[in-house]
N, C-alpha and C positions, 0 to 999 in steps of 0.2 A: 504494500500500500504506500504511495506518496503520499510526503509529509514533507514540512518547513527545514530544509537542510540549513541555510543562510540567506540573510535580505541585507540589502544596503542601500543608500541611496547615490546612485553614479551620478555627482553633478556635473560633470562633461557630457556626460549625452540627456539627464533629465531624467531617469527614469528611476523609480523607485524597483529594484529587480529584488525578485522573490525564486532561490531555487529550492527547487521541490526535489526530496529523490526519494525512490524506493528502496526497499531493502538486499537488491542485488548491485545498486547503483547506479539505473539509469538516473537522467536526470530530465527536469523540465523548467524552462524556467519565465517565467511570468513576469512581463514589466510593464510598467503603468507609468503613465508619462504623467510626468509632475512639473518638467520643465515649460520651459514656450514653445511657443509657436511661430514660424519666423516664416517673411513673406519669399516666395522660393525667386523671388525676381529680382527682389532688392537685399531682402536679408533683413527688412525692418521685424523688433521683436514686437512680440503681443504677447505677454503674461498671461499665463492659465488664469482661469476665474472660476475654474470647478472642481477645485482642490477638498470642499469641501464632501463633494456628495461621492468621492471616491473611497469605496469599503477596501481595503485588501484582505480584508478577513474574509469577506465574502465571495471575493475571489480569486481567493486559495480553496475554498471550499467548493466552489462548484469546479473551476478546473480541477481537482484535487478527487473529486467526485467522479467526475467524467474521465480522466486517466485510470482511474479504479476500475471501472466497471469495461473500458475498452480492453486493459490487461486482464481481468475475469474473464471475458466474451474471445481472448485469443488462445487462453488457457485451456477453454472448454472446448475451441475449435481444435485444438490440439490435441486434447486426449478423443476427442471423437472419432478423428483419424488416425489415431495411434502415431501420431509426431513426440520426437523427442525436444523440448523447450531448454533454447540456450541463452 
């Protein structure tokens, strides 16, 4: 099952990054842009304005949720065919 390996926030690129891993060690990693916004023409910035209404609790929990249940559904395709899982 993925869980909250390490978070931080990278203020060169903006993004508050969330890595998720499992217990064989993949990993997944979740970033939510906290930095601006810059205009691709000129490069004028615009400051986020919706720092507020961003959960990272929430999601980590549904990607976290949804990574779950795709590893569950490739494990059962696995033993249904009698594959060996590496």
């Amino acid at each position: 099952m993925y869980s909250v390996h390490q978070q931080y926030l990278d203020m060169a690129a903006g993004f508050h990054v969330i890595e998720l891993r499992d217990e064989k060690g993949n990993r997944h990693l979740v970033q939510l842009a906290v930095g601006h916004d810059a205009c691709p023409a000129c490069g004028a910035v615009h400051p986020k304005d919706n720092l507020e209404s961003l959960d990272p609790v929430a999601a980590v929990s549904q990607i976290s949720q949804a990574l779950n249940t795709s590893q569950q559904q490739m494990h059962a395709y696995a033993a249904k065919h009698g594959l060996a899982v590496k």
